[in-house]
C-alpha atoms as one frame of an Amber mdcrd trajectory, in Angstrom:
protein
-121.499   6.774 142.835-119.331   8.902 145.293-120.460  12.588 144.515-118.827
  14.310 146.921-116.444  12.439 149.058-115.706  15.242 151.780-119.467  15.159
 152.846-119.593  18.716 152.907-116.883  20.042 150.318-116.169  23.828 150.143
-114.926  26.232 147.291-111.336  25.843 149.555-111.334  22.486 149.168-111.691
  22.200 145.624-108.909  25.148 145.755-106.564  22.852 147.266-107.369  19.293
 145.767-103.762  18.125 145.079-102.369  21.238 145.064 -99.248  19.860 146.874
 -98.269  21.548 150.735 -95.908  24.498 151.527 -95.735  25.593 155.107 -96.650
  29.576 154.632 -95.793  32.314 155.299 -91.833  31.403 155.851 -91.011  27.977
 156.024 -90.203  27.534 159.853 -92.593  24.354 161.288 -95.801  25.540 162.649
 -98.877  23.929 163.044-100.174  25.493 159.418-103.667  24.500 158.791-104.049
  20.949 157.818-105.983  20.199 160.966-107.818  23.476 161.454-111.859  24.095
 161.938-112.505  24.817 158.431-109.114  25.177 156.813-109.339  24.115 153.115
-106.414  21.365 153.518-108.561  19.890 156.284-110.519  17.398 154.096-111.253
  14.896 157.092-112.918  18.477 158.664-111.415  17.573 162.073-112.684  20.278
 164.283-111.214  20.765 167.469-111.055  24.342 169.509-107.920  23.401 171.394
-105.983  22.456 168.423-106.978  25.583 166.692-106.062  27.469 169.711-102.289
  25.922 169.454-102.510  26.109 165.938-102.708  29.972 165.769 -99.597  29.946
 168.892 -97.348  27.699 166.724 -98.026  30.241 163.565 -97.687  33.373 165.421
 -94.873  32.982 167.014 -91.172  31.805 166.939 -91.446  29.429 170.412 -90.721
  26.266 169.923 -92.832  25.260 173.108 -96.151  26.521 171.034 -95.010  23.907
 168.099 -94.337  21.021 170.724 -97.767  21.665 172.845 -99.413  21.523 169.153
 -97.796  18.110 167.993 -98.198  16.961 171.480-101.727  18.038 171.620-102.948
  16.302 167.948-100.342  13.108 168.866-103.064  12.152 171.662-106.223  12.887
 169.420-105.217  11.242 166.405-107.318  13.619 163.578-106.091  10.747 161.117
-104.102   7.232 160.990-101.246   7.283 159.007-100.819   5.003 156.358 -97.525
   3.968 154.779 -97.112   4.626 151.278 -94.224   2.647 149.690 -91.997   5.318
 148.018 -91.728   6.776 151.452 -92.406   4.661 154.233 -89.868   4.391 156.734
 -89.799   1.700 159.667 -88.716   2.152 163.013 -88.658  -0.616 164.972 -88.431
  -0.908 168.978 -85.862  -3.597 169.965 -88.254  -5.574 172.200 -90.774  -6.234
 169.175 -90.795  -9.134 166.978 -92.764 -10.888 164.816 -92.908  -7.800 162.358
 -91.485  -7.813 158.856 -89.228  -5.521 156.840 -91.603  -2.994 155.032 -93.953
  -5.259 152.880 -93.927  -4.248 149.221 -97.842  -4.483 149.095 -97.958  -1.999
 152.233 -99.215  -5.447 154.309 -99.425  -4.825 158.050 -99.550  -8.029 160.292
 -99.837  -6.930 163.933-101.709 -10.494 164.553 -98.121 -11.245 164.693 -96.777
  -9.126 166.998 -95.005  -9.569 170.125 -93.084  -8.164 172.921 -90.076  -9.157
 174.949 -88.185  -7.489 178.249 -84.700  -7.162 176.163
């Protein structure tokens, strides 16, 4: 039996347990907390310094280069792997792959058949 699932779980946690998101305090794009040491909508409890560095420069300030070093930053360190949910999944697709199909209604990934062409 799973009794705590986190490894670790905090009073913040529990606080947010699917309590939904809202970007706070003003709803301009910022880093927010979901990926920051200790931040109670971090349930993975990714800890990085950097990342909490540019996540404090995308929330305290209106430049749009702090947001783009922070997504840049977390897009190379991958804190988590997406996974597509059907209801809102959407597929982009580059030109030169094949093999893939249409979103699969069982959420089905076959990258066994994936391939690549020049055009």
């Amino acid at each position: 039996m799973i009794t705590d699932a986190f490894g670790g779980s905090t009073a913040a946690d529990m606080d947010n347990w699917g309590g939904g998101w809202i970007f706070a305090p003003d709803y301009y794009p910022t880093g927010d907390e979901i990926f920051s040491t200790g931040a109670g909508s971090n349930g993975g409890a990714y800890s990085d310094p950097k990342n909490d560095a540019n996540t404090v420069a995308s929330t305290s300030s209106n430049d749009i280069k702090a947001l783009n070093t922070y997504e840049d930053y977390l897009a190379q360190q991958l804190p988590v792997i997406w996974i597509p949910v059907a209801d809102s999944a959407l597929s982009l697709v580059k030109k030169t792959m094949h093999g893939w199909d249409p979103q699969d209604p069982l959420l089905q990934l076959y990258p066994e058949n994936w391939y690549f062409t020049s055009s």
